[in-house]
mmCIF file of the C-alpha atoms, coordinates in Angstrom:
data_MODEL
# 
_entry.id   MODEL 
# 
loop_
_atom_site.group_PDB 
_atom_site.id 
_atom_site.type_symbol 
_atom_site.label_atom_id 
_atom_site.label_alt_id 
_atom_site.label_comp_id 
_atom_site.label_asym_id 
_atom_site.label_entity_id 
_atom_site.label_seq_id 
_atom_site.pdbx_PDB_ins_code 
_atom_site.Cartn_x 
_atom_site.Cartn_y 
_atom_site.Cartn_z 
_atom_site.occupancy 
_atom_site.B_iso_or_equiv 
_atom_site.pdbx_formal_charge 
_atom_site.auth_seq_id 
_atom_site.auth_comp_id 
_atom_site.auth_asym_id 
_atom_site.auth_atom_id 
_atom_site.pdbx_PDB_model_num 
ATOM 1  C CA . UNK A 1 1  ? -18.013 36.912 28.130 1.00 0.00 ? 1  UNK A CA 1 
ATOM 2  C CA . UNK A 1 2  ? -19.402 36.096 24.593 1.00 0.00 ? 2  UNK A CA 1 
ATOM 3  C CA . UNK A 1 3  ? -22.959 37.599 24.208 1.00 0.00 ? 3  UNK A CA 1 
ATOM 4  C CA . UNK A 1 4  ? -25.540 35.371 23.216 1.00 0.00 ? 4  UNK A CA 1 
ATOM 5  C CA . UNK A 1 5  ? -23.120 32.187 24.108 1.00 0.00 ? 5  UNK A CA 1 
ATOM 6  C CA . UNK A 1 6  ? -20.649 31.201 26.366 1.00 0.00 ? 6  UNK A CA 1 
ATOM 7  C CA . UNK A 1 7  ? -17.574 29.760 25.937 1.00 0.00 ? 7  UNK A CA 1 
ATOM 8  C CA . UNK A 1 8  ? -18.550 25.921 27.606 1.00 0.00 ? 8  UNK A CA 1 
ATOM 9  C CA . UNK A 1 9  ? -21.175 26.225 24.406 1.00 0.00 ? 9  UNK A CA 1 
ATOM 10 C CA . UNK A 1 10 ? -18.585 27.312 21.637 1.00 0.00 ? 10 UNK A CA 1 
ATOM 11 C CA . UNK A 1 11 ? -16.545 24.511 22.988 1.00 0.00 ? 11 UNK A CA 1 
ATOM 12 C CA . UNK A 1 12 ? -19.648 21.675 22.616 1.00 0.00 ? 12 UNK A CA 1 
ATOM 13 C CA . UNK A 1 13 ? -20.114 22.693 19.652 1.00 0.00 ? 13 UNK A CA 1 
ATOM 14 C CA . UNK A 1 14 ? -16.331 22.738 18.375 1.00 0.00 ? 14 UNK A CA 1 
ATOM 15 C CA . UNK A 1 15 ? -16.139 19.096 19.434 1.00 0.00 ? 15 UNK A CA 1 
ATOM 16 C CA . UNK A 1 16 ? -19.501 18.193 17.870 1.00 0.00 ? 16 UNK A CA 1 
ATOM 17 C CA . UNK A 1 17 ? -18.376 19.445 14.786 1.00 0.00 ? 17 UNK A CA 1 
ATOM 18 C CA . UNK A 1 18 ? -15.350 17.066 14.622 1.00 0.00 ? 18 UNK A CA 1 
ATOM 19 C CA . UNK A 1 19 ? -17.306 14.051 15.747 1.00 0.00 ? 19 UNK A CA 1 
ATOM 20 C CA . UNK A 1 20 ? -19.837 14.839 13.143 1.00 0.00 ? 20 UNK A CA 1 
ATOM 21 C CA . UNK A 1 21 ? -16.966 15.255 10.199 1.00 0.00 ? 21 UNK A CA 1 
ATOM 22 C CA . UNK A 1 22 ? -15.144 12.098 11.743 1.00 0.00 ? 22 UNK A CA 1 
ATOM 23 C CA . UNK A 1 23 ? -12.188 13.642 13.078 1.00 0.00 ? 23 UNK A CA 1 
ATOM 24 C CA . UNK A 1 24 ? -9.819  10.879 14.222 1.00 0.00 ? 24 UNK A CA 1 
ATOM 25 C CA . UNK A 1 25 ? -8.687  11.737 18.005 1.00 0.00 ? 25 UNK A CA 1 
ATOM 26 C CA . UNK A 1 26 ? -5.921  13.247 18.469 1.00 0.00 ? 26 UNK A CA 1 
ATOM 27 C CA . UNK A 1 27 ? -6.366  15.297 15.294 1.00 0.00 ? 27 UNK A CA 1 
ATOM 28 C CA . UNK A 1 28 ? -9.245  17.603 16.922 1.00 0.00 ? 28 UNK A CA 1 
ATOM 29 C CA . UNK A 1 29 ? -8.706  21.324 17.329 1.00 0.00 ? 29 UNK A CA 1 
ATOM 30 C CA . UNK A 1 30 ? -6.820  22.355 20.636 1.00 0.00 ? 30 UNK A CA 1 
ATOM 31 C CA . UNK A 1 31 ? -8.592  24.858 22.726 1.00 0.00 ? 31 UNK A CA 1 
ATOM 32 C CA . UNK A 1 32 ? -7.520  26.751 25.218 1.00 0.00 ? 32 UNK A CA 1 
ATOM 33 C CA . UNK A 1 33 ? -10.650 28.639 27.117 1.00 0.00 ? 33 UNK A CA 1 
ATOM 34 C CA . UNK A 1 34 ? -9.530  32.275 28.198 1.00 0.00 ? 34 UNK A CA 1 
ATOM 35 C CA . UNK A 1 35 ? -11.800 33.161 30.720 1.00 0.00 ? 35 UNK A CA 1 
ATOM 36 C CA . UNK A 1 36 ? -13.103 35.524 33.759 1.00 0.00 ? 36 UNK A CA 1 
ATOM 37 C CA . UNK A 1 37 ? -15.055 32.570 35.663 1.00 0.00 ? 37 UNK A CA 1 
ATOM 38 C CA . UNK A 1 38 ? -12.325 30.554 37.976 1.00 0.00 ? 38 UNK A CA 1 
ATOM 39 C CA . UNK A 1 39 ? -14.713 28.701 40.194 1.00 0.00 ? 39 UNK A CA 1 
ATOM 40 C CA . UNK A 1 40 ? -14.040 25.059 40.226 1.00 0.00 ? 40 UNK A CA 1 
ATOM 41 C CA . UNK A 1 41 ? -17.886 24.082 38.224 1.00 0.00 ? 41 UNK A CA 1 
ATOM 42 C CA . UNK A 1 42 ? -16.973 25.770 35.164 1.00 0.00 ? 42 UNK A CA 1 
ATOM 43 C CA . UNK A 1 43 ? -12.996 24.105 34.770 1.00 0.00 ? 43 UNK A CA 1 
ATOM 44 C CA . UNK A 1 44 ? -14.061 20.534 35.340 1.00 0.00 ? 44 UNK A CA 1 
ATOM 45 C CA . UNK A 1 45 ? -17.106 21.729 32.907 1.00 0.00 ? 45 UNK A CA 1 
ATOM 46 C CA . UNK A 1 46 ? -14.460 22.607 30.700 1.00 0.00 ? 46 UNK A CA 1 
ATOM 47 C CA . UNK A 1 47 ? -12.298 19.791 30.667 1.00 0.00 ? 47 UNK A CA 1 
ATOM 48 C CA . UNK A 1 48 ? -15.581 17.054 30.368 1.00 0.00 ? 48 UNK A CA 1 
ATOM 49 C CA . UNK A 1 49 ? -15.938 19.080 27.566 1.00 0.00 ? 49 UNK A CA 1 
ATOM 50 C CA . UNK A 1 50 ? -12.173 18.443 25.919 1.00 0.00 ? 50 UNK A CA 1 
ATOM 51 C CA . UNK A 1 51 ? -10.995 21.848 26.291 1.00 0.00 ? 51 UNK A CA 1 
ATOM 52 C CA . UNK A 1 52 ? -7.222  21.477 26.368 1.00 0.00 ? 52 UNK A CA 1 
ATOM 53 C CA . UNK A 1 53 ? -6.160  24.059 28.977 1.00 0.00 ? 53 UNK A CA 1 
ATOM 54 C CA . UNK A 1 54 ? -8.201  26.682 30.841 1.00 0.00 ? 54 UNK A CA 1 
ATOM 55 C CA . UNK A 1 55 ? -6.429  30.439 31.469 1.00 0.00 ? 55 UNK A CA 1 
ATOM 56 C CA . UNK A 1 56 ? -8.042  32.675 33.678 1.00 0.00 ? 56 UNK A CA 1 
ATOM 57 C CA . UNK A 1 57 ? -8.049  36.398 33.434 1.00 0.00 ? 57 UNK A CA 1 
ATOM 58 C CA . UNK A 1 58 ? -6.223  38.118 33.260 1.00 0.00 ? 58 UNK A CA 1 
ATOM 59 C CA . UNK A 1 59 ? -3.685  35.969 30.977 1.00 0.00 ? 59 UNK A CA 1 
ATOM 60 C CA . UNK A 1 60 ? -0.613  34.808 32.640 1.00 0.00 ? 60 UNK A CA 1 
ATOM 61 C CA . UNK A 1 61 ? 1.637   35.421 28.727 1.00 0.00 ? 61 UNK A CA 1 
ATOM 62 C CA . UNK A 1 62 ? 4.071   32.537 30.310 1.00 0.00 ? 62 UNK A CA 1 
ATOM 63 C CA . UNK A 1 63 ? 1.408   30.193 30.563 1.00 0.00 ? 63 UNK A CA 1 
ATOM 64 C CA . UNK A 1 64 ? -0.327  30.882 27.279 1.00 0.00 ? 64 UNK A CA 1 
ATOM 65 C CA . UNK A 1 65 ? 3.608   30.367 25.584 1.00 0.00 ? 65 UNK A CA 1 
ATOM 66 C CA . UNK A 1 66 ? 3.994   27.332 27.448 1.00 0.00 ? 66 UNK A CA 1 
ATOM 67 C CA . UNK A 1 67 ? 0.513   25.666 26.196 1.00 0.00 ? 67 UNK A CA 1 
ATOM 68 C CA . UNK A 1 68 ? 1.566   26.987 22.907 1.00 0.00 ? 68 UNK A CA 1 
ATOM 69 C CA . UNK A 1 69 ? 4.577   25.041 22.594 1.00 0.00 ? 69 UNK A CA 1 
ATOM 70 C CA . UNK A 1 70 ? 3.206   21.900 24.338 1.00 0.00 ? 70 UNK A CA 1 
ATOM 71 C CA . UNK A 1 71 ? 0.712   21.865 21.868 1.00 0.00 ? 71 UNK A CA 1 
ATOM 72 C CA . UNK A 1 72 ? 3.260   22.121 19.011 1.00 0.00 ? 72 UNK A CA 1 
ATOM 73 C CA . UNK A 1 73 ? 1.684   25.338 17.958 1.00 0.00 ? 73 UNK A CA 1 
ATOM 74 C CA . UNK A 1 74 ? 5.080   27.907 18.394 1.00 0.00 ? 74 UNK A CA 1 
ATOM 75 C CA . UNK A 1 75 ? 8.778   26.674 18.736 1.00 0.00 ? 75 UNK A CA 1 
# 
């Protein structure tokens, strides 16, 4: 958990950032929210929000590779 904010807040703001500096879609950041909270509220949260994948904890490494190299971001 991030004191002070939480990660569905980071992620608002992330995408209001890029709509305020007229990032074309498909050019915004990816995110992928790492998180302890795997209750259905907080993915769909997550994903209304334009988070690109969701990982719970702990972090399956497979997982995190494969986003990795679907996003382009690793060979």
């Amino acid at each position: 958990m991030i004191p002070e904010i939480d990660g569905q807040d980071v992620l608002k703001q992330i995408r209001d950032l890029e709509k305020a500096m007229g990032v074309k879609p498909g050019k915004e950041a990816k995110v992928i929210m790492s998180t302890a909270l795997d209750d259905a509220k907080n993915i769909i949260e997550a994903f209304k929000g334009l988070c690109d994948a969701y990982l719970v904890k702990p972090i399956d490494r497979s997982q995190l590779i494969k986003h990795l190299r679907d996003f382009k971001l690793i060979p």
